[in-house]
KOLKE-865380 format. One record per residue (C-alpha): residue number from 0; x, y, z. Coordinates in nm, 4 decimals. Example, Ala and Ser with C-alpha at 12.3 -4.5 7.8 and 13.67 -1.06 7.14 Angstrom:
2
+------+----------+----------+----------+
! resi !        x !        y !        z !
+------+----------+----------+----------+
!    0 !   1.2300 !  -0.4500 !   0.7800 !
!    1 !   1.3670 !  -0.1060 !   0.7140 !
+------+----------+----------+----------+
This chain:
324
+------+----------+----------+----------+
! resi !        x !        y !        z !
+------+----------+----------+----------+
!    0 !   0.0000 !   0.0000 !   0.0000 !
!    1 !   0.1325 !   0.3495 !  -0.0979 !
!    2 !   0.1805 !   0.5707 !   0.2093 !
!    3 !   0.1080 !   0.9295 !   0.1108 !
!    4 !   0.1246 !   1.2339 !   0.3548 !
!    5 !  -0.1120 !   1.5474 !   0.2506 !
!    6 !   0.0170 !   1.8641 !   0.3756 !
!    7 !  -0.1175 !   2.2458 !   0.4004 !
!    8 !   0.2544 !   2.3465 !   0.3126 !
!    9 !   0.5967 !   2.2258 !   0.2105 !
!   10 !   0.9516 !   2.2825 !   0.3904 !
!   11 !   1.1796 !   2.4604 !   0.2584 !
!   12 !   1.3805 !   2.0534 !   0.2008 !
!   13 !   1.0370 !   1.9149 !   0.0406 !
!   14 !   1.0141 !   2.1966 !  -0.2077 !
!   15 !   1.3594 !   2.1180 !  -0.3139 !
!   16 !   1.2897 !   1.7353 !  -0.3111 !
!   17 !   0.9977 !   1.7958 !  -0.5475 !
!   18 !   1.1930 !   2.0079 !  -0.7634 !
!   19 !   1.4494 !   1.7623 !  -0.8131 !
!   20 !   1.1359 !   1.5040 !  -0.8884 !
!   21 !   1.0213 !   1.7369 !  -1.1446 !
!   22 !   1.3287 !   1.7741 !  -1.2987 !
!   23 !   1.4047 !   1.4233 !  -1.2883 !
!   24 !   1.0573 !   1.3594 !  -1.5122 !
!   25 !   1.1171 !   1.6334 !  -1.7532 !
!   26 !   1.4275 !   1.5050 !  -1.8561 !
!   27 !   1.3160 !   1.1571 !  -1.8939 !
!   28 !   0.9499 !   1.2837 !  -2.0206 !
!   29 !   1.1112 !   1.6011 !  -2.2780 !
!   30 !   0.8522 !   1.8473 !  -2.1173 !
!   31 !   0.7528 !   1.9583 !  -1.7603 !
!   32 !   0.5174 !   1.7806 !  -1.6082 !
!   33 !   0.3410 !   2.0141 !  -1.3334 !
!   34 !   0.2225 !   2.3745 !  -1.4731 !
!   35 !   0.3423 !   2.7013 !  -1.4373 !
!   36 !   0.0822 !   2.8173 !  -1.1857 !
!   37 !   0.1598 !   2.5015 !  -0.9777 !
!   38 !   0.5808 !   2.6025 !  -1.0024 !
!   39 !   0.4822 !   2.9552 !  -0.9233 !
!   40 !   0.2861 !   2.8081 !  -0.6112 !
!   41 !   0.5975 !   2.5485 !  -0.5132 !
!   42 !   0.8486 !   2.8770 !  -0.5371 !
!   43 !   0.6427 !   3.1981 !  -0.3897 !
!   44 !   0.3787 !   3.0259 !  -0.1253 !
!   45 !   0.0601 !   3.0958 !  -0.3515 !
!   46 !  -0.2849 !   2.9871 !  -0.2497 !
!   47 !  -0.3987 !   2.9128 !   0.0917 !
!   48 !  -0.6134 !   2.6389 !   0.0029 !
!   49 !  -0.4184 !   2.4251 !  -0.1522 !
!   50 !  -0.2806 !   2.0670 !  -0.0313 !
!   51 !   0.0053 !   1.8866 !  -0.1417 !
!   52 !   0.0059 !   1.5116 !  -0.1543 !
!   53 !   0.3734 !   1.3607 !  -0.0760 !
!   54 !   0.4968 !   0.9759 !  -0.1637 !
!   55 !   0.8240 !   0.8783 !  -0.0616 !
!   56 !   1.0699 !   0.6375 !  -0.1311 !
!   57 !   1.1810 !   0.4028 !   0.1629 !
!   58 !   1.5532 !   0.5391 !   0.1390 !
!   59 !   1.4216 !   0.9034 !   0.1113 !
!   60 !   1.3083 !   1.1478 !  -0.1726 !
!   61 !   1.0286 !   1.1994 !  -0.2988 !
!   62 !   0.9278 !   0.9657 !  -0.5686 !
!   63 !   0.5534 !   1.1337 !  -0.5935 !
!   64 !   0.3960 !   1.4421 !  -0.5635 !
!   65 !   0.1016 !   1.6005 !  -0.6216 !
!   66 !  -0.0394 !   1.9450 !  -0.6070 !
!   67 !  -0.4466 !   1.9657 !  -0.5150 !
!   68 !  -0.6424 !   2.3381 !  -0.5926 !
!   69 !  -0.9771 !   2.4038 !  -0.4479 !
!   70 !  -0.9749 !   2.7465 !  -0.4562 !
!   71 !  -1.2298 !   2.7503 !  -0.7636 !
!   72 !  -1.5685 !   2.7057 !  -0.6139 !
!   73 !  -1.7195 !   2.7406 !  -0.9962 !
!   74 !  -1.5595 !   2.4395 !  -1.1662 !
!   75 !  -1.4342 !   2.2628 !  -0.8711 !
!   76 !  -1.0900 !   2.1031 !  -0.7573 !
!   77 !  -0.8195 !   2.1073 !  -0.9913 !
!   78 !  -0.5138 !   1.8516 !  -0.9972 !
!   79 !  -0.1853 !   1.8082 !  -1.1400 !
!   80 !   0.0682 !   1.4944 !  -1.0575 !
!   81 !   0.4175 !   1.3668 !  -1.1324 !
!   82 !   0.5553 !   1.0115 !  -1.0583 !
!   83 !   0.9691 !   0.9541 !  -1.0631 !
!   84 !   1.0497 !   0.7630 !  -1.3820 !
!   85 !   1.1991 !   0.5004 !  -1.1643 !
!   86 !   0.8962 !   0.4673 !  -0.9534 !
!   87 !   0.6349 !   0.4076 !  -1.2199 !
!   88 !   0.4054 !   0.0911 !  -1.3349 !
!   89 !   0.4008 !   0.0680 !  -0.9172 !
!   90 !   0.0618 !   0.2016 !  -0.8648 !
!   91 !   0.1816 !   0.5370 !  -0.7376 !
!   92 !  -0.0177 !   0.7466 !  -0.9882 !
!   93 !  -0.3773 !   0.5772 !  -0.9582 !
!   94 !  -0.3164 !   0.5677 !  -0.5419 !
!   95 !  -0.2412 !   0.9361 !  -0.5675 !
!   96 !  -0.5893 !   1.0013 !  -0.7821 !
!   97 !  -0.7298 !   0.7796 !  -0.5698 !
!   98 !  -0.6350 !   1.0178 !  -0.2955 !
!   99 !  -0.7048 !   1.3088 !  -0.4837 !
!  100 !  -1.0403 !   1.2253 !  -0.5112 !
!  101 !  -1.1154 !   1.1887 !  -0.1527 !
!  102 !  -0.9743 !   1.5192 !  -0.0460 !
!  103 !  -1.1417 !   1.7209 !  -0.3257 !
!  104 !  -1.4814 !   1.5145 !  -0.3786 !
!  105 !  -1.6768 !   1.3946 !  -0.6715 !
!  106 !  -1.5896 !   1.7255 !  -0.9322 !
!  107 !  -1.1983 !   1.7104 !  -0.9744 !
!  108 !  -1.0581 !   1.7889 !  -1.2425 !
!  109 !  -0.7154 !   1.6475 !  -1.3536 !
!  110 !  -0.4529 !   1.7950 !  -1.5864 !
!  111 !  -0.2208 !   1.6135 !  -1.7892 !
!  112 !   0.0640 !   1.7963 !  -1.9378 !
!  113 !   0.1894 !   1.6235 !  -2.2237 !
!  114 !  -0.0298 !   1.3611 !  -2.3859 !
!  115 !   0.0620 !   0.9652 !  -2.2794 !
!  116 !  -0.0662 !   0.6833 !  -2.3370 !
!  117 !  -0.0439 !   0.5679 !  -1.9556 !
!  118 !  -0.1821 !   0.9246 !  -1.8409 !
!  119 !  -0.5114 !   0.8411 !  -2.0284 !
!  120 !  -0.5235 !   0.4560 !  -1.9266 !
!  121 !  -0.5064 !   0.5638 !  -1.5516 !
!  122 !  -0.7000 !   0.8570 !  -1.6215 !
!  123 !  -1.0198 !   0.6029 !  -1.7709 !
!  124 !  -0.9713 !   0.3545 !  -1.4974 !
!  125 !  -1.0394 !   0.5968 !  -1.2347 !
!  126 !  -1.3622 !   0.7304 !  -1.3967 !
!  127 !  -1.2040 !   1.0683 !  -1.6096 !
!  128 !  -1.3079 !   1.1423 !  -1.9566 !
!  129 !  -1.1464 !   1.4560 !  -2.1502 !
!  130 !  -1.2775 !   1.7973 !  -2.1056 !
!  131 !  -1.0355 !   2.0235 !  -2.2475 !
!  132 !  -0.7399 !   1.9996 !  -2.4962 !
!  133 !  -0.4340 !   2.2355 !  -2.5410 !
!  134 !  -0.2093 !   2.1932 !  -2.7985 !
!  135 !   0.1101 !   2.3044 !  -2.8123 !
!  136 !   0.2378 !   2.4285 !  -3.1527 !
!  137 !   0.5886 !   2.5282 !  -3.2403 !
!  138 !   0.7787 !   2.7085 !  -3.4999 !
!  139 !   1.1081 !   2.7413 !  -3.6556 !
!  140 !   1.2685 !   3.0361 !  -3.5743 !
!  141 !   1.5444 !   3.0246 !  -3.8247 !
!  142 !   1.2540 !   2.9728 !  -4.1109 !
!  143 !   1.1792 !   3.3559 !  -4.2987 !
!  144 !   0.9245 !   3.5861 !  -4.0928 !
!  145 !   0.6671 !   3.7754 !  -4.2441 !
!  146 !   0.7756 !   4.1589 !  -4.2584 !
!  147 !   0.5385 !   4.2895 !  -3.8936 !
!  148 !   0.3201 !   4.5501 !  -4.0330 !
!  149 !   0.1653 !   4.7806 !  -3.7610 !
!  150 !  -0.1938 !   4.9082 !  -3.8053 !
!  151 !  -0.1741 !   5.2776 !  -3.8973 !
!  152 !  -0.3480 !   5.3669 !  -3.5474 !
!  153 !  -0.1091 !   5.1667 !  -3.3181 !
!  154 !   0.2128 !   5.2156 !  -3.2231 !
!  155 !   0.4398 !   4.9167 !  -3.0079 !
!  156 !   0.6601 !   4.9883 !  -2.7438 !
!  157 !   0.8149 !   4.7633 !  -2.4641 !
!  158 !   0.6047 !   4.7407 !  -2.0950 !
!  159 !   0.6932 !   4.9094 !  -1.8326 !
!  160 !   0.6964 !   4.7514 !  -1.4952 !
!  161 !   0.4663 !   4.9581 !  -1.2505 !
!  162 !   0.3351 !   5.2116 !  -1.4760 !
!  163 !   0.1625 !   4.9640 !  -1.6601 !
!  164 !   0.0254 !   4.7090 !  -1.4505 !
!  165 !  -0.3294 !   4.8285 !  -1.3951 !
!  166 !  -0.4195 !   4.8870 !  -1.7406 !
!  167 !  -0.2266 !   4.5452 !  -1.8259 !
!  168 !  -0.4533 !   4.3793 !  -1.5724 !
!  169 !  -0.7337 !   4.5692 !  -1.7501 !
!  170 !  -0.6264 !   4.4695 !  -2.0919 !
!  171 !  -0.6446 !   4.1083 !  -1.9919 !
!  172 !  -0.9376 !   4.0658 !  -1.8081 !
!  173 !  -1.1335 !   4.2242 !  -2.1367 !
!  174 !  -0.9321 !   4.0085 !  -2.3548 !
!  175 !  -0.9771 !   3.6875 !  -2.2014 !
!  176 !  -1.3447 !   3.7479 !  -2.0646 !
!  177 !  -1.4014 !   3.3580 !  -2.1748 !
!  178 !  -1.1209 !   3.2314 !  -2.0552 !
!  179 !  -1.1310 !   3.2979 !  -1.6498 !
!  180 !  -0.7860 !   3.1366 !  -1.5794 !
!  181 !  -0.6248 !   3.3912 !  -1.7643 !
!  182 !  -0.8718 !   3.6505 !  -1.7414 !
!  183 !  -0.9156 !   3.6648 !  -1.3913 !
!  184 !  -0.4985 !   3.7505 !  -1.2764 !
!  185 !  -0.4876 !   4.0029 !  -1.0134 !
!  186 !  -0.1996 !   4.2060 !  -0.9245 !
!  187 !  -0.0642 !   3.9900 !  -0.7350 !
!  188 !  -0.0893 !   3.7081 !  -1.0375 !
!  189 !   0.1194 !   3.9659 !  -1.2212 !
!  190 !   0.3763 !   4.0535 !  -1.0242 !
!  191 !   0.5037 !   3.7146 !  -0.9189 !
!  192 !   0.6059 !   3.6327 !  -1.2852 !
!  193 !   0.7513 !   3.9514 !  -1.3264 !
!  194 !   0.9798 !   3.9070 !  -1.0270 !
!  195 !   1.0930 !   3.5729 !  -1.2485 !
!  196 !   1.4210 !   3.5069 !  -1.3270 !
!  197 !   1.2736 !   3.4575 !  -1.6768 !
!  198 !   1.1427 !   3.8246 !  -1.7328 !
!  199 !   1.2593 !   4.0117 !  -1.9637 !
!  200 !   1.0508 !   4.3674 !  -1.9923 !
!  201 !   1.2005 !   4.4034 !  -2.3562 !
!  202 !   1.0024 !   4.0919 !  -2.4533 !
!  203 !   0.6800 !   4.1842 !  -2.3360 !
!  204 !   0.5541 !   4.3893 !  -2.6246 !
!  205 !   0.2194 !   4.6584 !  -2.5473 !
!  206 !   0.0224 !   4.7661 !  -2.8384 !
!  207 !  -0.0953 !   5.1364 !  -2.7893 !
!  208 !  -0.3960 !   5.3044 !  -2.9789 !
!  209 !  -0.4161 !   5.6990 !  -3.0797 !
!  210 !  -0.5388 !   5.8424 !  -2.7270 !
!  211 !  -0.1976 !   5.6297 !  -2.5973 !
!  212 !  -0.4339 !   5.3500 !  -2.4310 !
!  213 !  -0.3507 !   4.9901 !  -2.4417 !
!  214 !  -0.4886 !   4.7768 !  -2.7158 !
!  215 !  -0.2921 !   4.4808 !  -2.6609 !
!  216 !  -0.0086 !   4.2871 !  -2.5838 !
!  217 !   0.2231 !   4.0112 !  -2.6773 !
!  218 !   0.4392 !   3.8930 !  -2.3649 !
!  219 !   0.7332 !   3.6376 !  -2.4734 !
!  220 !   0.9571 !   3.3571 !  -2.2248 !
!  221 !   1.1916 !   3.1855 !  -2.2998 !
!  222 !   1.0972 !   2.8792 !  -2.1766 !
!  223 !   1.2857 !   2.5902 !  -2.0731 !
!  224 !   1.6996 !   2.5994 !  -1.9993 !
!  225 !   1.7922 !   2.6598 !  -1.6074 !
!  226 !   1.7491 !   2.9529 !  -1.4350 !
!  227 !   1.8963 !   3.1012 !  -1.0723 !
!  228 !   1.7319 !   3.3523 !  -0.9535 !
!  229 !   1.8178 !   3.5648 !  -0.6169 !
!  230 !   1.5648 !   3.7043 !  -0.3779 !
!  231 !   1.5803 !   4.0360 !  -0.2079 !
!  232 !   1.5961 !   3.8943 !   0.1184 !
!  233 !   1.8871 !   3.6707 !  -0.0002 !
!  234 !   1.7028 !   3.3617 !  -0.0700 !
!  235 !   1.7703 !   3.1624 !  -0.3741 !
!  236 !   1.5502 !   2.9951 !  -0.5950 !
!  237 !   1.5985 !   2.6246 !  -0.6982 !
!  238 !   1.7202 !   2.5839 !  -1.0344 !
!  239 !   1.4771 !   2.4493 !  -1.3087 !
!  240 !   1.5121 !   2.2463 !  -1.6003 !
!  241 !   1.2771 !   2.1796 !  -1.8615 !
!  242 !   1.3996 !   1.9128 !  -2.0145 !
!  243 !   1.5626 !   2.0904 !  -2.3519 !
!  244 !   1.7340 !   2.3760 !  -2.4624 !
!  245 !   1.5394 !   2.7373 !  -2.4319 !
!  246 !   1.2488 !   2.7774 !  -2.6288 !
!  247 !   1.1131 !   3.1168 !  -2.7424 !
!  248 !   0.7421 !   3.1249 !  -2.6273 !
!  249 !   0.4132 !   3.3045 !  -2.7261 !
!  250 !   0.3418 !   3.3125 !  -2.3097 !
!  251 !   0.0532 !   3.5638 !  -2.3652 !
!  252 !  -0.0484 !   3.7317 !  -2.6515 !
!  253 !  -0.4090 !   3.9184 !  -2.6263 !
!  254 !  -0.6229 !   4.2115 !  -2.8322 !
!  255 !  -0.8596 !   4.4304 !  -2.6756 !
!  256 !  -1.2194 !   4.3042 !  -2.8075 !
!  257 !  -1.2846 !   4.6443 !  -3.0029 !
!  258 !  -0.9215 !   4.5623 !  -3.1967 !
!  259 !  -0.9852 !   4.2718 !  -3.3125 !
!  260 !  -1.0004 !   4.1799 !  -3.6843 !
!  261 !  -0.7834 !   4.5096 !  -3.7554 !
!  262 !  -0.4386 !   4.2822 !  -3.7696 !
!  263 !  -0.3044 !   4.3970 !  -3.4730 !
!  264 !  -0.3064 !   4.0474 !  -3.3156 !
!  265 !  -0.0811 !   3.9078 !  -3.6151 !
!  266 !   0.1369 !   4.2300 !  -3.5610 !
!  267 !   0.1870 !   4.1931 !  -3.2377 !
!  268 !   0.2874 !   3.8167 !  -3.2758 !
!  269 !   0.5354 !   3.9061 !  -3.5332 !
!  270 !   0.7123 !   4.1514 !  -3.3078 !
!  271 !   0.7341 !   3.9323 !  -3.0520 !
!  272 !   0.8854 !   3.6002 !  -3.3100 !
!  273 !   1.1532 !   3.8861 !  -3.4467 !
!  274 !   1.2171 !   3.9794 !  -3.0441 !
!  275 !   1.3098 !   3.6208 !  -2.9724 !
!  276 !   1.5108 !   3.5456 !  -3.2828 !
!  277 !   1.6973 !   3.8516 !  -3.2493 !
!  278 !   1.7595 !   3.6649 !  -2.8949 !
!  279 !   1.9283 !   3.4274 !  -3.0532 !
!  280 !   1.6814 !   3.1862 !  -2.9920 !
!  281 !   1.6438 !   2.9122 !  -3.2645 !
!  282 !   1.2486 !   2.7779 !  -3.1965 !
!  283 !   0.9131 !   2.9451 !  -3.0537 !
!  284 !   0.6397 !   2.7485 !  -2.9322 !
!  285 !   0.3007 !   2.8708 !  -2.7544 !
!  286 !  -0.0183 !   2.6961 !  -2.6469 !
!  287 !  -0.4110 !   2.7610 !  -2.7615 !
!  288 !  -0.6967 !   2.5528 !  -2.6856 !
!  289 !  -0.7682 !   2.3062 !  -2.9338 !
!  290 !  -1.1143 !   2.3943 !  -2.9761 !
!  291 !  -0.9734 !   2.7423 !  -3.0956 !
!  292 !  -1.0295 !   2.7002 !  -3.4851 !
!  293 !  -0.9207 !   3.1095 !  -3.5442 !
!  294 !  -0.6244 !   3.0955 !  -3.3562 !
!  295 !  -0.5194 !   2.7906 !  -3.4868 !
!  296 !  -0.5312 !   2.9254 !  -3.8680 !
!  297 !  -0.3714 !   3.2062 !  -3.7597 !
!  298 !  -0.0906 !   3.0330 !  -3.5979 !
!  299 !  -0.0379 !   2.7723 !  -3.8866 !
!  300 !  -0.0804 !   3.0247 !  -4.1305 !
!  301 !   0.2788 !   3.1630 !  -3.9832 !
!  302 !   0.4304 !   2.8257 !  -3.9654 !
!  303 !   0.3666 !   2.7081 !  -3.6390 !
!  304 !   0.2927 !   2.2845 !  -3.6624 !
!  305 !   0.0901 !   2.1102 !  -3.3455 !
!  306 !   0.3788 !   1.9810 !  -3.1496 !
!  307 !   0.1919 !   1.7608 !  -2.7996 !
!  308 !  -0.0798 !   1.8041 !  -2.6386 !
!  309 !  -0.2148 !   1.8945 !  -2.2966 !
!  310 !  -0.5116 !   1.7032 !  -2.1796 !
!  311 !  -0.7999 !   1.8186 !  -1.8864 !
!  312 !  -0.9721 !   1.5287 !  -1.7126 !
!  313 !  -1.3197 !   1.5469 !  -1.5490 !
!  314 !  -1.5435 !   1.3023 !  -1.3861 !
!  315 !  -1.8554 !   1.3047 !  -1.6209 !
!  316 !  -2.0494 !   1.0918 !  -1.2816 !
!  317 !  -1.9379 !   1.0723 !  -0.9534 !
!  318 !  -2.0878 !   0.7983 !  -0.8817 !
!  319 !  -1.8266 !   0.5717 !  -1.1564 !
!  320 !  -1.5599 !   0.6696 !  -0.9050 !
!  321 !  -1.3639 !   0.3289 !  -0.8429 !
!  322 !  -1.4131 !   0.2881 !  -0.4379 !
!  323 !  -1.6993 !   0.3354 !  -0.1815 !
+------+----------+----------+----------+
């Protein structure tokens, strides 16, 4: 039987344990395995109501981990999980689930980073069916670009941190009305990513409009490589890997409703591809929801090709779940 502690927070030693989990999974796997959000939450505290779900070897380390949301009382308890390489085809992964489901009730919802084979087997034999599908596309970066042509009435320039966060914030929440995990970033939200070793304010492109408001935005990260970042107060932050070399990414890229259909969007991605190739970055990747059929010709239209895929879980009845 797997033994697995659920805690209200991580030591300072666990945190670095699962980090060297994750790590260990991405390099075996070729991408990361727990989100961004759920990193951001590991590094900087996050959300009070969160638990994390530990499994340990017998000699020590963490061979399982697993990181449980329920701050969304709308669409319930979210989940994301990784498993050690080594560790796997033990039962660790359905046991944590299995777990999962008893902390967070019948309405969990279960992300998958990475489309397997054995992430949807375990997935159907504990009662999930999809929900949601992200792709990830990618793009060669040392392929031509398309000349960026700015809409006469815009102008681009790079952010500026402070002066610009409350009409970013603004900006977004318009943008991505429909899609509330995006859409719904507070200041807070914000400002932990731009205290990231990753930012880079040159990268994060803002679109203005003739009265000098902002129409939209393309933020780029490179994503993936190692990073060390150090605190103010001294700290450091555990070095990350992704599992291959830096990748140029689309990390946000959003239009003002009123803008839209004027080409702005495509200008603003543009920018951002030249930004990262003059970066000396080789390929660019991003992420759009597969049922996204506009965004998707857009992005293919510019050479980006589906790459993997990202997979949401949900329990279509509660009552399939595989225990009493």
């Amino acid at each position: 039987m797997t033994n697995i502690e659920v805690l209200p927070f991580l030591e300072r030693a666990d945190v670095l344990d699962v980090f060297e989990l994750v790590d260990a999974a991405s390099r075996h796997d070729g991408n990361t395995p727990l989100s961004e959000h759920v990193l951001l939450h590991l590094r900087h505290g996050g959300d009070s109501e969160v638990r994390h779900l530990i499994v340990r070897a017998p000699e020590g380390g963490v061979i399982g981990y697993a990181h449980l949301d329920v701050t969304d009382v709308v669409e319930g308890p979210s989940a994301e999980l990784v498993v050690h390489p080594e560790a796997r085809g033990r039962g660790v992964g359905s046991a944590l689930i299995d777990r999962l489901s008893r902390e967070s009730g019948d309405h969990l919802r279960l992300w998958a980073h990475g489309h397997s084979d054995a992430a949807e087997r375990i997935a159907v034999a504990q009662g999930f069916e999809r929900s949601r599908v992200l792709w990830q596309m990618r793009r060669s970066l040392l392929a031509p670009l398309p000349a960026v042509e700015v809409p006469d009435d815009f102008t681009l320039r790079s952010f500026e941190v402070a002066d610009d966060e409350h009409e970013w914030l603004d900006t977004n929440a318009v943008a991505f009305a429909h899609l509330p995990d995006q859409g719904s970033w507070q200041r807070e939200d914000l400002r932990r990513r731009l205290a990231e070793p990753w930012f880079d304010a040159d990268g994060f492109l803002v679109a203005e409009d003739r009265s000098g408001h902002m129409a939209g935005f393309h933020w780029t990260k490179v994503h993936g490589g190692a990073h060390e970042h150090v605190h103010a107060d001294g700290t450091e932050t555990h070095s990350h890997s992704h599992g291959h070399e830096p990748l140029g990414e689309v990390y946000v890229i959003g239009v003002r409703p009123e803008y839209r259909g004027t080409g702005l969007g495509r200008a603003l991605l543009l920018a951002g591809l030249e930004h990262l190739r003059r970066a000396g970055l080789t390929q660019a990747m991003l992420y759009v929801d597969a049922a996204n059929e506009s965004a998707i010709h857009l992005y293919a239209d510019l050479g980006f090709t589906r790459w993997d895929t990202d997979v949401l879980y949900r329990r279509s009845d509660p009552r399939s779940l595989p225990f009493g």
